[in-house]
C-alpha positions as CSV (number, residue, x, y, z in Angstrom):
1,X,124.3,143.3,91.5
2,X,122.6,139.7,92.4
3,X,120.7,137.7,90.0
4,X,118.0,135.5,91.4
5,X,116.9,133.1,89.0
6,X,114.1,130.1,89.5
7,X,115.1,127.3,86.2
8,X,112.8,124.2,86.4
9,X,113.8,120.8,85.0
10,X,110.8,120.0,83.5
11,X,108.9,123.4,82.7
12,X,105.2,122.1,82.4
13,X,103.0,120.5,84.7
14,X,101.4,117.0,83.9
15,X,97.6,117.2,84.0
16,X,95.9,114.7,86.2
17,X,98.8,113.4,88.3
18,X,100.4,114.0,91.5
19,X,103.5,115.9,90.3
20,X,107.2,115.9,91.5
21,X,109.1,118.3,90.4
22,X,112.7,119.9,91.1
23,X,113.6,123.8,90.7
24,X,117.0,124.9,90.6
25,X,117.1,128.3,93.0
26,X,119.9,130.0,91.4
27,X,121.8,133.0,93.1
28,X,123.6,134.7,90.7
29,X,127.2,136.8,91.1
30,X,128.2,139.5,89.1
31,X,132.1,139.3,87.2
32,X,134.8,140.7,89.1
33,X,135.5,144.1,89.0
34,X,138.6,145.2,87.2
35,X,140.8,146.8,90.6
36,X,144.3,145.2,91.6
37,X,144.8,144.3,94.7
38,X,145.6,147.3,96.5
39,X,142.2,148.1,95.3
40,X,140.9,146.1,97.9
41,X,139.8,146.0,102.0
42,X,142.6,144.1,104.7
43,X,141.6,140.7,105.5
44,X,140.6,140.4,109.2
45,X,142.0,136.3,109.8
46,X,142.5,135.3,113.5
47,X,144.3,132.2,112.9
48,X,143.7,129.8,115.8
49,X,146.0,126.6,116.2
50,X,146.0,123.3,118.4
51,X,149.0,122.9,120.1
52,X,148.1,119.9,122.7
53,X,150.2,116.4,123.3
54,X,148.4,114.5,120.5
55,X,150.1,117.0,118.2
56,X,153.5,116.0,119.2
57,X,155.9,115.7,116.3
58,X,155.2,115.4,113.0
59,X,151.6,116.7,113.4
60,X,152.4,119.7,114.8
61,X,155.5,120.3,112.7
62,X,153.2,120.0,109.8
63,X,150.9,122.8,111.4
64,X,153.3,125.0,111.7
65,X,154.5,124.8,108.2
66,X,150.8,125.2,107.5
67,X,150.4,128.1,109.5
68,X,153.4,129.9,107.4
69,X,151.8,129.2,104.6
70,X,148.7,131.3,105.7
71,X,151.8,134.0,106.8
72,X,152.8,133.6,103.1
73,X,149.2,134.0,101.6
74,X,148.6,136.9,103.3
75,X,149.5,140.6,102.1
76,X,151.5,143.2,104.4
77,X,148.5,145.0,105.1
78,X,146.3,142.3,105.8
79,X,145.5,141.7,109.9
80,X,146.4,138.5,111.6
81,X,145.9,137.6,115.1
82,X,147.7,133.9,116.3
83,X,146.2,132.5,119.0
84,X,147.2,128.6,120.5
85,X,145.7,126.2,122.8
86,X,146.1,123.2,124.9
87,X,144.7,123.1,128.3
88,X,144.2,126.8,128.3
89,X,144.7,129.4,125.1
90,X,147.0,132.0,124.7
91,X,147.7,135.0,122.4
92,X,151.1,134.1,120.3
93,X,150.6,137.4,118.1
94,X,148.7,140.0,118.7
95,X,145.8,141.1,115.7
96,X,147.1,143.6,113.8
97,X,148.7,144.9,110.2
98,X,150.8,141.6,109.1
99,X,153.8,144.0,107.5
100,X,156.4,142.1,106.0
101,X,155.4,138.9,108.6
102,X,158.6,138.2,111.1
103,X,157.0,138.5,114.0
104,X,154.4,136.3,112.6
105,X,156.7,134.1,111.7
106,X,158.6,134.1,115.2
107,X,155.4,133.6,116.9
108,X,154.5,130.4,115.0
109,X,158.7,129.2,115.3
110,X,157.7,129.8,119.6
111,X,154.9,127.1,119.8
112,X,155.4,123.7,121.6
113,X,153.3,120.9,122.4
114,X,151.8,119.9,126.0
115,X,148.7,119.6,127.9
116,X,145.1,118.5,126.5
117,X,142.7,120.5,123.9
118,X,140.8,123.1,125.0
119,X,139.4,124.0,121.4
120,X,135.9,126.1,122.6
121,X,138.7,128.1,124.8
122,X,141.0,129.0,121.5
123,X,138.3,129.3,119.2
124,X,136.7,131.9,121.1
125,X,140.4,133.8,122.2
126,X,140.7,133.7,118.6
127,X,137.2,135.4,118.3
128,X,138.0,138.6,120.7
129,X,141.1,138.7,118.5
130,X,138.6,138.9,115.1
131,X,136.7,141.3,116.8
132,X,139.5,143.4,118.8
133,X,141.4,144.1,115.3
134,X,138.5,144.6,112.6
135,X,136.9,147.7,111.7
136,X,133.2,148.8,112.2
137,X,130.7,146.5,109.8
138,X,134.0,145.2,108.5
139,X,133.7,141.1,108.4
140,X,136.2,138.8,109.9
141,X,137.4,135.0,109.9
142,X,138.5,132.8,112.6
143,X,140.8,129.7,110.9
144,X,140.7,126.8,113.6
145,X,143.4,124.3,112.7
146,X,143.2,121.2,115.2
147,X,144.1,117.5,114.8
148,X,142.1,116.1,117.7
149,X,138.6,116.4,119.5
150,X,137.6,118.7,122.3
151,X,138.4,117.6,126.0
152,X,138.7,120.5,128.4
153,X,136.2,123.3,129.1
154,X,132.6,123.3,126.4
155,X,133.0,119.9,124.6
156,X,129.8,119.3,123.4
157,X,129.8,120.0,119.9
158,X,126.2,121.5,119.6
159,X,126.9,124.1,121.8
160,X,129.8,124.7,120.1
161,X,128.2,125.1,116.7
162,X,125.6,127.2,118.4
163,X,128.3,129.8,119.3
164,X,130.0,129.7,115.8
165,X,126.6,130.7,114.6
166,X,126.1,133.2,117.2
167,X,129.1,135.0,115.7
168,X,128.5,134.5,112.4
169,X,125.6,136.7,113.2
170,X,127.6,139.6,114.0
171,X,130.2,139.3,111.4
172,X,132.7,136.7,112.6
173,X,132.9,133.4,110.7
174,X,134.5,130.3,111.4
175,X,136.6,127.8,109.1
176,X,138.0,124.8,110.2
177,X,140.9,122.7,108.9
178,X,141.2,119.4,110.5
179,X,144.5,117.7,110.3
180,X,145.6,113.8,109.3
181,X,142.8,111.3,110.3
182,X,142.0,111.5,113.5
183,X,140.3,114.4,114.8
184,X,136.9,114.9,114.7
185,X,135.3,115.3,111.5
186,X,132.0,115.9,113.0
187,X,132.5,118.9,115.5
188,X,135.1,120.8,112.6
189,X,132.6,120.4,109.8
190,X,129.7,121.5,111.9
191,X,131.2,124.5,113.9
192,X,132.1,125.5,110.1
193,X,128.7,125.1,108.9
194,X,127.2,126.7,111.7
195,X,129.9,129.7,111.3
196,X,128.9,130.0,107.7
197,X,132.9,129.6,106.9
198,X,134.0,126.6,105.0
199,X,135.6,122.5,106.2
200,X,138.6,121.6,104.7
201,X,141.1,119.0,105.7
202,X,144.4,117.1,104.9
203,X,147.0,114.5,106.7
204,X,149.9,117.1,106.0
205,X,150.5,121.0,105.1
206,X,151.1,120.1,101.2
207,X,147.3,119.1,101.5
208,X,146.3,122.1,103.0
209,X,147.6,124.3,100.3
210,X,144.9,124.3,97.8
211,X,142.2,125.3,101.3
212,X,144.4,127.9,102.1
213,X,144.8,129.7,98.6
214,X,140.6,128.9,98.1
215,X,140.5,130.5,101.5
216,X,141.8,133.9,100.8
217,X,141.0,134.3,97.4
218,X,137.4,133.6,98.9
219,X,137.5,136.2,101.0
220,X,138.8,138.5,98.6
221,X,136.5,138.3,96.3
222,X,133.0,137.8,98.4
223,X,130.7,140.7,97.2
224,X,127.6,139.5,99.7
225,X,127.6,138.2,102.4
226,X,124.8,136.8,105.5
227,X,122.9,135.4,102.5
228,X,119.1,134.3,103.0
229,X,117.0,132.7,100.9
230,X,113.0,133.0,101.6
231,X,111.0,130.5,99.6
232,X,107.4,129.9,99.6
233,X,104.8,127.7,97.9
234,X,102.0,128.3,95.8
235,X,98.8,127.0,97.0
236,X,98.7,123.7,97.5
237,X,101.9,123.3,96.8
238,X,104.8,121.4,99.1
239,X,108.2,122.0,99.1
240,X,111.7,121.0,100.4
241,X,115.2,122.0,99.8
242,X,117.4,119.3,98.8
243,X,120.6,120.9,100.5
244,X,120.3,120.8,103.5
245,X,121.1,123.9,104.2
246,X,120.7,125.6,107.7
247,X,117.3,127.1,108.0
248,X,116.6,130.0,110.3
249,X,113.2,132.1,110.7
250,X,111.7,130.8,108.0
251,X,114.7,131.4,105.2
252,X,117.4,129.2,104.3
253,X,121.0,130.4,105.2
254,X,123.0,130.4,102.1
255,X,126.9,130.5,101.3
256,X,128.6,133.4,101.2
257,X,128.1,134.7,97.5
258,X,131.5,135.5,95.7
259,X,132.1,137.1,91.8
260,X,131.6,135.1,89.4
261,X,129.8,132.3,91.3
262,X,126.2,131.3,91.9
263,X,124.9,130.0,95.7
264,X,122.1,127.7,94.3
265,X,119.5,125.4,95.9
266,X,117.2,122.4,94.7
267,X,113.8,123.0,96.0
268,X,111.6,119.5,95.7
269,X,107.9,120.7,94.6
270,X,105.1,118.4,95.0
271,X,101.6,119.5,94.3
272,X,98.4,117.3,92.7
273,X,97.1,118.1,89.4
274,X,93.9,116.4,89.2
275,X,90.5,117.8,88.7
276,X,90.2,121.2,88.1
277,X,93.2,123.5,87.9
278,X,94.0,126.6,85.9
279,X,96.5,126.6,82.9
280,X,99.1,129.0,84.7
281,X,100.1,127.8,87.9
282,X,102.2,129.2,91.3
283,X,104.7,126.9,92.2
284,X,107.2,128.9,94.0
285,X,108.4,131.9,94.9
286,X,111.8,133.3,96.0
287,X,113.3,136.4,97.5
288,X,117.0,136.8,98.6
289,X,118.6,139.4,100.4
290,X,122.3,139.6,102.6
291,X,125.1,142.4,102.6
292,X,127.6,143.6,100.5
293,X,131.3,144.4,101.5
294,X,130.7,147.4,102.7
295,X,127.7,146.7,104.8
296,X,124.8,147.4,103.1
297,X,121.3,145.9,102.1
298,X,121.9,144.3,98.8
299,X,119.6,141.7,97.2
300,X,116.8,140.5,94.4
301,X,113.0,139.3,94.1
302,X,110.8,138.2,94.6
303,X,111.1,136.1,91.7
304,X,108.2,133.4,90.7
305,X,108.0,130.0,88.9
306,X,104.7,129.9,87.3
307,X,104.1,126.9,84.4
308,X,101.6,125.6,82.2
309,X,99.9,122.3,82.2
310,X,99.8,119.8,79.8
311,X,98.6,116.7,78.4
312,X,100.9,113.1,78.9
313,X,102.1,113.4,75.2
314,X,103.1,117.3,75.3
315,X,104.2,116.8,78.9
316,X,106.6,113.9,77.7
317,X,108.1,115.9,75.0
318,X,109.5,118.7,77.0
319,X,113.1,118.7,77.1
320,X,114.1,118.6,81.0
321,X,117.2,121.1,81.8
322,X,120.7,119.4,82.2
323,X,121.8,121.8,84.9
324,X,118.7,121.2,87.7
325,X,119.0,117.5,86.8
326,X,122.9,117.1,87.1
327,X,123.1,119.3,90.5
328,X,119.5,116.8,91.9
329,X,121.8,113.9,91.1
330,X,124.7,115.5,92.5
331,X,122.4,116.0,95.8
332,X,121.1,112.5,95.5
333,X,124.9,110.7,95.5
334,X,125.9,113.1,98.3
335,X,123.2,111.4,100.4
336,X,124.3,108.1,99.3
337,X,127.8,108.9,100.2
338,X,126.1,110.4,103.7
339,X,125.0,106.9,104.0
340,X,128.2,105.3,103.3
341,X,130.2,107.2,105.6
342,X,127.8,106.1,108.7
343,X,128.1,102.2,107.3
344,X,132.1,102.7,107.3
345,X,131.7,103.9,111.1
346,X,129.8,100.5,111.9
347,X,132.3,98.8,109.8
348,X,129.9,97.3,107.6
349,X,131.7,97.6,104.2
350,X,129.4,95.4,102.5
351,X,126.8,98.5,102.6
352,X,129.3,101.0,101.7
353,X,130.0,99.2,98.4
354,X,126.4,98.7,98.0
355,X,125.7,102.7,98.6
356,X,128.9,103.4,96.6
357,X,127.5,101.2,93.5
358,X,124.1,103.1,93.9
359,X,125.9,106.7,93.8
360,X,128.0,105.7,90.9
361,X,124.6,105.0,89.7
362,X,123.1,108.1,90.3
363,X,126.2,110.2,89.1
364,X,125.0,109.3,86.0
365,X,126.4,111.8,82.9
366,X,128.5,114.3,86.0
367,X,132.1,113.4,85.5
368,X,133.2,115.3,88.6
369,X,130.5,113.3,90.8
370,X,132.0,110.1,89.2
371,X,136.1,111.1,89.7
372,X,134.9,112.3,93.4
373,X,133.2,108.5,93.7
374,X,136.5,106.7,92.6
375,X,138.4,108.2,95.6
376,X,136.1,107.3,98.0
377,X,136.0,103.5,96.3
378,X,139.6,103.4,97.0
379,X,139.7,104.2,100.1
380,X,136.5,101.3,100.8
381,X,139.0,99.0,98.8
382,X,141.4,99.6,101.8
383,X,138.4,99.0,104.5
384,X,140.2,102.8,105.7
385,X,137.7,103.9,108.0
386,X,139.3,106.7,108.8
387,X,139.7,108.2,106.0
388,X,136.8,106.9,104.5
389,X,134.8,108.7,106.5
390,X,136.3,111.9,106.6
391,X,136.8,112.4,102.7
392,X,133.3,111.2,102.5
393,X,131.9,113.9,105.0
394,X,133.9,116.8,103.2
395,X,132.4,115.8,100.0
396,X,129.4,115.2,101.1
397,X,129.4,118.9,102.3
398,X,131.0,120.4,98.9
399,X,128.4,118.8,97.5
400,X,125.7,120.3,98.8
401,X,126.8,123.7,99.2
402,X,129.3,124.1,97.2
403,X,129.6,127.8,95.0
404,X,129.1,127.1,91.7
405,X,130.9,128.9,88.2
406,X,128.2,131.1,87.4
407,X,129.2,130.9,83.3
408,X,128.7,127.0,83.1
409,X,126.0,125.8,80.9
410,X,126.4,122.0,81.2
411,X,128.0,120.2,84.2
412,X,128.0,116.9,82.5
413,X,132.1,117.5,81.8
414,X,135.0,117.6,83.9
415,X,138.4,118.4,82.3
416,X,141.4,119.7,84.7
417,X,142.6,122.4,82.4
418,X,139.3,123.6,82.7
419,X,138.9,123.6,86.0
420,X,142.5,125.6,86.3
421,X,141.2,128.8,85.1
422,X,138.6,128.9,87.5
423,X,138.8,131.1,90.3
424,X,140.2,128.7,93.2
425,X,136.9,129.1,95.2
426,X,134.6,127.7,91.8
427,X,137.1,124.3,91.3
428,X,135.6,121.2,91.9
429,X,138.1,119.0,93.5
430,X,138.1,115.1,93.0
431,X,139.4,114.3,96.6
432,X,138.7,116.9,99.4
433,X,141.7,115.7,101.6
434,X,144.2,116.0,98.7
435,X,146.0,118.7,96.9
436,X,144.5,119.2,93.1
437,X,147.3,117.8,90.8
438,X,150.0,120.6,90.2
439,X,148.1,121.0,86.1
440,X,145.1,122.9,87.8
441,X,147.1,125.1,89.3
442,X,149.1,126.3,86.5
443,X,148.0,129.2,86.5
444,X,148.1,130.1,89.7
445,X,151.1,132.2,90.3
């Protein structure tokens, strides 16, 4: 059922110099099955919610509409759990079948602000709910929605992370949604990283809407799960991954893999080609492996990149793939934007132009890169720190790990309507902490 691919952007070797070269790793879904949606398992969603003083008024109002909206999204025989915190957290609804969602509802109508933010207590109350309502082998997701940083109880956010990853282990993953612009970018998008959920965020619950549908048709539609990729070099041979991704015993922890999508990596391969080598060369080889959605052992490989060498003027003629180059380049201006976002915390706008300029630069022929580029420009306009740095860190992390539509040949456009008929989980958004205009969703019932 998964494809594993290994597509070079230059497929040769140049004789007689040290060579750089960039693989595209390419994990590849199959189409969705034809069923309807009775067809297919319960979600298990243990929706965890920040109810402490900094959330006083509008902020919390707007997490509460947000919160129905995940009522709304949900199916009668889906299983939700609602947990909130301040100071200490407590079970608002116990996990269970939603039904026709009152009692949701009611729970959600009942919370109140006071008190400070124990988050590492409501996260992990929301946890034993995830775990308390699922089934055997069946996977679960805890939804954090907080505006502020952690205060009471476990604050530091490594350790934090550490647990999310803990869990993730056994089944129960962690997506974060932080709210407005000024909670804490860093600790939400890494306990989401380390839970091997997703980071989204918005300033108000018409923001969140497009995170919450990508959520749970997400989820829906994941066909393997606890992805990891094993790589290894040929002799002699060097390599690094551009992503970034989490790496753990020797493989690298990839996104959860949904239907018609690819998980992907950029490996970086240097190696020297002077004096004597054979013709056919190892570069790399790759084996992947995770679950399905019912639990078991699914996987591909080991696949191998093996290439010829050549002369300078047969080396220079080769056509270099358009997909490995636009996603390198789309690696290389996340970086860039990484950069920026630290300047903007220093206040040193002059840089983030500067960096800005250089990842317009390297966007070079990707439209989306570009569109995702003039938001954050804006916001550098405004010398918005804020939210500079928060739309820069979630697009700096949709960047790099991102699912990709496994039918695209060429990334170098970037038309709406296009992107409309997507699955919600495949759309590439031009600003993270904004809804996509209302044409991309046309179609989304």
């Amino acid at each position: 059922m998964i494809n594993l691919k290994i597509v070079p952007q230059i497929p040769a070797r140049l004789e007689n110099h040290t060579n750089t070269l960039n693989a595209l790793v390419r994990v590849v879904a199959p189409s969705a099955p034809k069923t309807t949606a009775e067809d297919r398992p319960p979600l298990n969603l243990s929706l965890v919610l920040d109810r402490s003083g900094s959330m006083a008024g509008q902020p919390l109002d707007e997490a509460k509409r947000a919160a129905e909206q995940i009522v709304t999204g949900l199916r009668p025989t889906d299983r939700l759990a609602i947990v909130a915190f301040d100071n200490e957290a407590e079970v608002m609804h116990p996990g269970g079948p939603l039904g026709d969602g009152r009692a949701a509802c009611n729970a959600i109508a009942q919370i109140q602000e006071r008190g400070m933010t124990a988050l590492h207590d409501g996260w992990m109350l929301g946890v034993e709910q995830a775990i308390a309502m699922r089934e055997p082998a069946t996977p679960a997701r805890v939804l954090l929605l907080s505006d502020g940083a952690a205060n009471r109880g476990l604050t530091e956010p490594s350790a934090i992370a550490a647990d999310c990853a803990r869990m993730a282990d056994h089944g129960i993953t962690t997506s974060t949604c932080g709210l407005g612009h000024h909670f804490n970018e860093h600790l939400m998008a890494e306990m989401a990283r380390a839970g091997r959920g997703n980071g989204y965020y918005g300033e108000t619950a018409e923001d969140l809407a497009d995170p919450f549908a990508e959520e749970f048709d997400l989820l829906r539609n994941i066909c393997a799960r606890q992805m990891q990729l094993q790589l290894s070099a040929g002799e002699g041979v060097e390599l690094l991954v551009l992503n970034r991704y989490t790496e753990k015993e020797g493989s690298v922890l990839l996104p959860d893999l949904a239907y018609d999508g690819e998980a992907w990596a950029v490996v970086e391969l240097r190696f020297d080609e002077r004096g004597e080598q054979p013709n056919e060369r190892l570069l790399l080889s790759a084996l992947v492996r995770g679950r399905d959605k019912d639990g078991k052992d699914v996987g591909d490989g080991p696949v191998h990149l093996r290439l010829p060498r050549l002369p300078a003027s047969a080396f220079h003629a080769v056509t270099e793939d358009e997909t490995v180059r636009a996603r390198t380049r789309e690696l290389r201006a996340a970086e860039l934007q990484e950069q920026a976002q630290v300047a903007a915390r220093r206040q040193d706008w002059n840089e983030v132009d500067h960096l800005l300029r250089e990842a317009q630069s390297e966007a070079g022929e990707n439209p989306w890169v570009e569109q995702a580029l003039t938001t954050l420009k804006s916001l550098a306009e405004k010398r918005n720190t804020e939210g500079f740095s928060k739309e820069a860190m979630y697009s700096v992390n949709r960047m790099r790990s991102r699912l990709a539509a496994s039918s695209a040949h060429s990334e170098k456009s970037y038309d709406l309507d296009m992107e409309s008929t997507k699955p919600s989980y495949l759309r590439r958004k031009m600003a993270q902490g904004k809804r996509m205009p209302r044409s991309q969703n046309r179609n989304d019932g």
